[in-house]
Backbone as JSON Lines, residues from 0, in Angstrom:
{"i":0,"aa":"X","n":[-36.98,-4.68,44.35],"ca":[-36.64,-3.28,44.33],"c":[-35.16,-3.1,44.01]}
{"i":1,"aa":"X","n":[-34.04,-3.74,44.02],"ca":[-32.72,-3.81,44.2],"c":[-32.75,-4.04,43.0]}
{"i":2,"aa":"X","n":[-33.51,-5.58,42.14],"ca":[-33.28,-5.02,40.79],"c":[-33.17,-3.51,39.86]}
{"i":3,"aa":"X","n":[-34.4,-2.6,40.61],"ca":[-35.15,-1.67,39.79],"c":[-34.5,-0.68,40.03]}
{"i":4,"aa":"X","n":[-33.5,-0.09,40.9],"ca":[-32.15,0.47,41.05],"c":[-31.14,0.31,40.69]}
{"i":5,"aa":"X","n":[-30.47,-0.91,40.24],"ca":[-29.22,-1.33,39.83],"c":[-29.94,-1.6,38.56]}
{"i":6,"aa":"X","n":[-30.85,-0.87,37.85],"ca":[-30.9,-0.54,36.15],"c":[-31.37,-2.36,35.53]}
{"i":7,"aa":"X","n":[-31.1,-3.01,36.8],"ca":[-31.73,-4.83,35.95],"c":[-32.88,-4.78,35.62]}
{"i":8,"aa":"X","n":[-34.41,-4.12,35.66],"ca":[-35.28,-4.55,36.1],"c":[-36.13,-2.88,35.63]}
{"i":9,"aa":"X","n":[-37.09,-3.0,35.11],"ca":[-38.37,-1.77,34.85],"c":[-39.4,-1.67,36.03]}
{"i":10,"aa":"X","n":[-39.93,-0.45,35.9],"ca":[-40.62,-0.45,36.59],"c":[-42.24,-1.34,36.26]}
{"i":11,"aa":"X","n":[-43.18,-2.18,36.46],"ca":[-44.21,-3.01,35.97],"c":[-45.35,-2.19,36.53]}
{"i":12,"aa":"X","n":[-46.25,-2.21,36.13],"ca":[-47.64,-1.75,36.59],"c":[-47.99,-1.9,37.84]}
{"i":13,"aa":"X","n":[-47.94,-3.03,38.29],"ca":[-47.93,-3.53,39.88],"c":[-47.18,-2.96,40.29]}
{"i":14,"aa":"X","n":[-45.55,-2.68,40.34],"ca":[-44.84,-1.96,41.15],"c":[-44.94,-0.57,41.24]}
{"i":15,"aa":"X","n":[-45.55,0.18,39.77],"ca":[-45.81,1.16,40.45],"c":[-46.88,1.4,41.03]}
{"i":16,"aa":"X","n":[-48.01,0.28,40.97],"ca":[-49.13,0.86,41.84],"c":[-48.73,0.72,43.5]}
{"i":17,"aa":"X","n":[-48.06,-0.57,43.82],"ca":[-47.36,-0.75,44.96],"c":[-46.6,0.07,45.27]}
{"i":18,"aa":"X","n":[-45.43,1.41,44.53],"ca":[-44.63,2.7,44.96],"c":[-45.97,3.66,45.3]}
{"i":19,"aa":"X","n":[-46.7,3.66,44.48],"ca":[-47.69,4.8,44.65],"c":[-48.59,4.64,46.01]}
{"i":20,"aa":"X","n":[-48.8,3.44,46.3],"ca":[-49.64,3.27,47.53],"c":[-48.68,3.88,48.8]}
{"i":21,"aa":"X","n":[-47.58,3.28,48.86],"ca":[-46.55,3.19,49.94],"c":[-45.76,4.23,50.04]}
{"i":22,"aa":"X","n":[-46.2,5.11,48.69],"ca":[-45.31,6.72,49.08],"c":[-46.58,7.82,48.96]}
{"i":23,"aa":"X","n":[-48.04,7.42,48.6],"ca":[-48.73,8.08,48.59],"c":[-48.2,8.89,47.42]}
{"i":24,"aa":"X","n":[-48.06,8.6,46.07],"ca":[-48.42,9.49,45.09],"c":[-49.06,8.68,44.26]}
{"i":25,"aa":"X","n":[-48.62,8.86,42.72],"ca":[-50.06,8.38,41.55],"c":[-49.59,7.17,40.76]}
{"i":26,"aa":"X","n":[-49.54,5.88,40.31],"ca":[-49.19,4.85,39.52],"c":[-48.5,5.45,38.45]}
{"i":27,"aa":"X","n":[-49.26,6.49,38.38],"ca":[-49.16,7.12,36.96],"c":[-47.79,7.93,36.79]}
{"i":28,"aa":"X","n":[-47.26,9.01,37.76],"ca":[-46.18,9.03,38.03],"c":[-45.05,7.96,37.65]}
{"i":29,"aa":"X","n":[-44.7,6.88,37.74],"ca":[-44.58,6.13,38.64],"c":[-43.83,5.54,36.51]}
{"i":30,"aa":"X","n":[-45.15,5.36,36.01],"ca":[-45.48,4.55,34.64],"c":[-44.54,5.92,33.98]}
{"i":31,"aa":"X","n":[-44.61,7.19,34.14],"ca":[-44.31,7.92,33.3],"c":[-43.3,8.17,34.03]}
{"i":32,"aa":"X","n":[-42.53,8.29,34.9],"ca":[-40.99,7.79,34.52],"c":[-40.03,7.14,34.37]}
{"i":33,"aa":"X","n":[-41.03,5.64,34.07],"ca":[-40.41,4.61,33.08],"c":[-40.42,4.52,31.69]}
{"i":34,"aa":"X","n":[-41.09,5.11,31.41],"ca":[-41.32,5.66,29.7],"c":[-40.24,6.68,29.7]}
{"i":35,"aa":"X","n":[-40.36,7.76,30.48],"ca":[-39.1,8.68,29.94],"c":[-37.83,8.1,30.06]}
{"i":36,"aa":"X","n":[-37.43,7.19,30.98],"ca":[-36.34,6.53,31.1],"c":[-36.15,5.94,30.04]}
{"i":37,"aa":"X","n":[-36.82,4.8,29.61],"ca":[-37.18,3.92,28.54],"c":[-36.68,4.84,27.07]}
{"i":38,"aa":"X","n":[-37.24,5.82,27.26],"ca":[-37.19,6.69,25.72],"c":[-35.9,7.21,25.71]}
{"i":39,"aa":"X","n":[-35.09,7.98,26.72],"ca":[-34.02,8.24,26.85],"c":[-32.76,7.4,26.9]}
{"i":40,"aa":"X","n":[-33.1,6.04,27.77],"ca":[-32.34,5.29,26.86],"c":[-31.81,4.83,25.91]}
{"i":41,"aa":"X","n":[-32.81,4.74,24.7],"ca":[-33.01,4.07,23.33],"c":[-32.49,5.47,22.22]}
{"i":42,"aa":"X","n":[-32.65,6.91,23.3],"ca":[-31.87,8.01,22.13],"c":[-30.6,7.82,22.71]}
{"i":43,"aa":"X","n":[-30.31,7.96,23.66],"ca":[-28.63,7.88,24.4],"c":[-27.79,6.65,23.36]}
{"i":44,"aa":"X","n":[-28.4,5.59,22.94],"ca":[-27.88,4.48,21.86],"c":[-27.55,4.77,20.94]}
{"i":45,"aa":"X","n":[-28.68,6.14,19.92],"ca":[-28.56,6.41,18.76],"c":[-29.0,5.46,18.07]}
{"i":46,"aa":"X","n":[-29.74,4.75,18.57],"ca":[-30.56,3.87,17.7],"c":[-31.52,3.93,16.62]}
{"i":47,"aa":"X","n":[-31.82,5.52,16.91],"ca":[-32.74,6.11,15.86],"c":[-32.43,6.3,14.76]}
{"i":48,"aa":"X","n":[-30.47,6.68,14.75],"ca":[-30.21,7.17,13.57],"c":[-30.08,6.16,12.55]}
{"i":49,"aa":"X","n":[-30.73,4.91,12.71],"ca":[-30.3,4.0,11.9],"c":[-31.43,3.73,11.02]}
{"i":50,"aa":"X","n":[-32.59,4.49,11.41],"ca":[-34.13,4.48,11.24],"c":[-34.03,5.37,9.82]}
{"i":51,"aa":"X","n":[-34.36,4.63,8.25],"ca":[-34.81,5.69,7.34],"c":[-36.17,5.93,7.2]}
{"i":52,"aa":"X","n":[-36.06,7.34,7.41],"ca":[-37.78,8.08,7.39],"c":[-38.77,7.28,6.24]}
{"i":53,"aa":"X","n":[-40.01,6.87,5.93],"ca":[-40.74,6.81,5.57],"c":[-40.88,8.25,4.61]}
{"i":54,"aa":"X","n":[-40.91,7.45,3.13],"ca":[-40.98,9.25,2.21],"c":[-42.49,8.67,1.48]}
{"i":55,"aa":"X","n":[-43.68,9.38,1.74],"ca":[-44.58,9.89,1.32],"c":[-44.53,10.32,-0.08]}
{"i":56,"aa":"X","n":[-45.68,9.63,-1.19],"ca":[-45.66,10.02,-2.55],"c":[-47.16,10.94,-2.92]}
{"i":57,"aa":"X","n":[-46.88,11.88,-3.71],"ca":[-47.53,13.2,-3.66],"c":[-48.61,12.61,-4.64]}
């Protein structure tokens, strides 16, 4: 858990089913705000802007 606070460490499927049991809410919770973390990370980088769009031929 000390990892998963001090930013070392994600949250894993098991841990959140193990938060969800022990605080009584949903895994799922749990999964989806490691994804938003996850996603917000990777824009906070600007990593995207390095991404050229895919151009589609008519």
């Amino acid at each position: 858990m000390s990892k998963i606070l001090n930013g070392n460490a994600g949250i894993s499927a098991e841990i959140s089913l193990r938060l969800a049991k022990w605080l009584g809410t949903s895994p799922d919770l749990w999964m989806g705000l490691q994804t938003q973390y996850d996603l917000w990370k990777v824009i906070s980088e600007k990593k995207l802007l390095k991404i050229v769009p895919l151009k589609h031929s008519a």
